[in-house]
C-alpha positions in Angstrom: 0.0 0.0 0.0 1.5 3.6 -1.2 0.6 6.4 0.6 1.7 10.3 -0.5 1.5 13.7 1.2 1.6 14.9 -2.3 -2.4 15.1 -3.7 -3.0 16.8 -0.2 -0.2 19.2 -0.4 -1.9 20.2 -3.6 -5.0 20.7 -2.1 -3.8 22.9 0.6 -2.1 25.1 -1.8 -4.9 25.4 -4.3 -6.8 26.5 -1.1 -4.0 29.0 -0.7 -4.5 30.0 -4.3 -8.0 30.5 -4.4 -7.2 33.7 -2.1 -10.0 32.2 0.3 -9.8 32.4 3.9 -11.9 30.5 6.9 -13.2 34.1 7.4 -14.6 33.7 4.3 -16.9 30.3 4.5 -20.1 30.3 6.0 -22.0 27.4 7.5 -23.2 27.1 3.7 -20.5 26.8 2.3 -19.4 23.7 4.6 -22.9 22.2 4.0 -22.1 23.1 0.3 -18.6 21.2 1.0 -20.2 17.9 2.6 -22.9 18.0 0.2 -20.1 18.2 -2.6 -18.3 15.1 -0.8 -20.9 13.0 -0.2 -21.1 12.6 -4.3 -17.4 11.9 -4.5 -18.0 9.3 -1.6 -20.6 7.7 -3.0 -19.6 7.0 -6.1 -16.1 6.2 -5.2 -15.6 2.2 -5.4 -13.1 2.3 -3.0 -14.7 0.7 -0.5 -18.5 -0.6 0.6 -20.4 2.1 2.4 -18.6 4.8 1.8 -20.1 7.7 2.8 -20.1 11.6 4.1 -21.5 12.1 7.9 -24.4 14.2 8.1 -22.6 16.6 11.1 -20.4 19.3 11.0 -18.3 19.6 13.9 -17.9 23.9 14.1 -15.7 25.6 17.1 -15.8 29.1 17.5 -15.8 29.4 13.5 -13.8 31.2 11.4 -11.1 31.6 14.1 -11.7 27.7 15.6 -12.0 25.1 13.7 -14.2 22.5 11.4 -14.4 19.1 10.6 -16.3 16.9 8.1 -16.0 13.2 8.9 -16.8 9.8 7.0 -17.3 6.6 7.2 -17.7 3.2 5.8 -19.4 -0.1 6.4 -16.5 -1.1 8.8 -15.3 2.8 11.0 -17.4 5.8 11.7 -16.9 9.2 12.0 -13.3 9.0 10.5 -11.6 12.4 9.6 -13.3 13.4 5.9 -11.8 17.0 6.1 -10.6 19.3 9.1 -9.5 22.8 9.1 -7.5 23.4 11.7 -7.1 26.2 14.0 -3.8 26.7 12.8 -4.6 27.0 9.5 -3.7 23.3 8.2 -6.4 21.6 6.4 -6.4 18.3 6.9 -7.4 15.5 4.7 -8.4 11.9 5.3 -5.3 11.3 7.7 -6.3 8.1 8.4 -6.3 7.1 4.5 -4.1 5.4 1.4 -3.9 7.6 -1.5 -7.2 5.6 -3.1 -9.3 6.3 -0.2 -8.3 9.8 0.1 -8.6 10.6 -3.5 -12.5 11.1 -3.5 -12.2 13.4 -0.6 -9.9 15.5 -2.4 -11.3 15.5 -5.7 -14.7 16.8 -4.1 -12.6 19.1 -2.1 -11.0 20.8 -5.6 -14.4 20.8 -7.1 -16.3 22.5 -4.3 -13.2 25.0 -3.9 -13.6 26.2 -7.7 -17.3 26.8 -7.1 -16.8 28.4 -3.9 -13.7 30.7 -5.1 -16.0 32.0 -8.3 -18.9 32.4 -5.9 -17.0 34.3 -3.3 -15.3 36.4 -6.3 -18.9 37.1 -7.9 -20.0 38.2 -4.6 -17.4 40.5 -4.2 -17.1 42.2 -7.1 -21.2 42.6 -6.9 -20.4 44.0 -3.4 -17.9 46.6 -4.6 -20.2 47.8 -7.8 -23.1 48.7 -5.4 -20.6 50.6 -3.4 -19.2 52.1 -6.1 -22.7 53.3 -7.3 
């Protein structure tokens, strides 16, 4: 069994990219994220049962933490996604690079939404001011 930081690496710095910031995600936009991940899951044929948990564990959010958990016909409530306090965004710690991969491919898919929502909003936000 391989196992790579690399695909998660990627997915931190595409975060990083994307100019986003915990500041900027709403409870939405994690429901948005889990709803996105639950797909991935589901169709993943990685393993039987695979799926997104329904809760979203939120600690004095934006400056806390979240964390989106999974889990599978044989472990519960195994880490999903977690952004940490610190800033780290953790992905499927627990995984191999096959059972991580959905998580992160839902997690790049929801982050390109979210970044050209967030930007739309924005630049909405800075016409009506400008008017």
């Amino acid at each position: 069994m391989s196992y790579s930081i690399k695909p998660r690496n990627d997915a931190r710095k595409a975060f990083l990219d994307s100019g986003l910031t915990y500041a900027d995600l709403s409870r939405r936009d994690l429901e948005a994220l889990r709803s996105v991940l639950g797909k991935h899951l589901k169709s993943a044929e990685t393993m039987k049962g695979y799926r997104i948990d329904r809760a979203i564990r939120v600690v004095d959010w934006p400056r806390g933490w979240a964390a989106l958990t999974c889990s599978a016909y044989y472990f519960e409530k195994r880490e999903a996604i977690t952004f940490g306090q610190e800033g780290f965004i953790g992905f499927g710690g627990w995984a191999d690079d096959s059972n991580v991969a959905p998580i992160i491919s839902g997690f790049h898919e929801w982050l390109a939404d979210t970044a050209k929502a967030k930007s739309f909003e924005r630049s909405a936000m800075l016409e009506a001011g400008a008017a």
